[in-house]
C-alpha positions as CSV (number, residue, x, y, z in Angstrom):
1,X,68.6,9.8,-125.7
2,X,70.3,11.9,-123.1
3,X,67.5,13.4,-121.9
4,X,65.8,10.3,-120.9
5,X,64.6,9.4,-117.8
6,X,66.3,6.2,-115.9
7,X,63.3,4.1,-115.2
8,X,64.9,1.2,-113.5
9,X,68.6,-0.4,-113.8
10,X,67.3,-3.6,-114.7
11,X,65.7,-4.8,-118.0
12,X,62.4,-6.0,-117.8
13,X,61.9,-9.9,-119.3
14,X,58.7,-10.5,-120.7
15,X,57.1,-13.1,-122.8
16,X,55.5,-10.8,-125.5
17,X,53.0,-12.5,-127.4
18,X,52.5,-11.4,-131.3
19,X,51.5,-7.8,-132.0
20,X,52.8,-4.2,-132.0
21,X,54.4,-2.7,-129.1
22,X,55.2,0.9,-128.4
23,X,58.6,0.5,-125.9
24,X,59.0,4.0,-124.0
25,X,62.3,5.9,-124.3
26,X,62.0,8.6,-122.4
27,X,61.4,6.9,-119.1
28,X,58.3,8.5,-118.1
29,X,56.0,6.3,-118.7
30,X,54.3,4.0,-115.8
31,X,53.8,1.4,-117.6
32,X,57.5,0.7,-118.2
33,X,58.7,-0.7,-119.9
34,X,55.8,0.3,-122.9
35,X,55.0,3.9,-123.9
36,X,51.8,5.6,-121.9
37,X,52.0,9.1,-123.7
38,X,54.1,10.6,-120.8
39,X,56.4,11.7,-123.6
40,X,54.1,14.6,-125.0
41,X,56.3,17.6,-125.3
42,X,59.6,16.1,-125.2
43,X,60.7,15.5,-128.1
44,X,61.7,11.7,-127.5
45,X,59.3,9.2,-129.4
46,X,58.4,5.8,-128.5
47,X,60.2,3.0,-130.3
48,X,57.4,0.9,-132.1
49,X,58.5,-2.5,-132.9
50,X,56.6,-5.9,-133.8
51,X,56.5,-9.6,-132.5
52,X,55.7,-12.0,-134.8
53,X,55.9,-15.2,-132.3
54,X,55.5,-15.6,-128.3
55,X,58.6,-14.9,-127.1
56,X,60.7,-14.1,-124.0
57,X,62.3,-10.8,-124.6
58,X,64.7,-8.5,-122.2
59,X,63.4,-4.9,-122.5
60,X,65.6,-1.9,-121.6
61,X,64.6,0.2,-118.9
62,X,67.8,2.5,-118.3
63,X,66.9,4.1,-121.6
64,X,70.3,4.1,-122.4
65,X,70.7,0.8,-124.7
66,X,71.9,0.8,-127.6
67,X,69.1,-1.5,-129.4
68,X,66.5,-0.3,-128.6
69,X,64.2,-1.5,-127.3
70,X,66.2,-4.6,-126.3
71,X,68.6,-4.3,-123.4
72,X,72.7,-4.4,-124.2
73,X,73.7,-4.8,-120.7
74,X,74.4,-0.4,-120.7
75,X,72.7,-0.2,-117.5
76,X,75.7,-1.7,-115.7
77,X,77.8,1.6,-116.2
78,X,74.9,3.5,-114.5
């Protein structure tokens, strides 16, 4: 995901409530931290993952986590 755009250096924490989600990974979206299409053309895809109880989640928004979509603290070495 080098090519990915740093959208913030900060996760974003959320109380998701059941459904599908479409996390964006190549930072252009804004609608961060979910997908809005901005990534048409390249080549990064949007991370599409599920919640199957209201919960409070930390989101990555430094693109540059290494669970995606869940932040793992990476955006401390930016």
């Amino acid at each position: 995901m080098n090519d990915a755009i740093v959208a913030a250096k900060e996760p974003a924490v959320l109380t998701l409530e059941p459904g599908t989600y479409y996390w964006c990974a190549c930072g252009r979206s804004k609608n961060q931290p979910f997908c809005d299409g901005s990534h048409e053309g390249t080549g990064i895809d949007p991370v599409v993952f599920e919640v199957t109880r209201p919960k409070q989640e930390a989101l990555c928004q430094c693109k540059r986590t290494g669970t995606p979509p869940y932040c793992d603290g990476s955006h401390k070495e930016l």
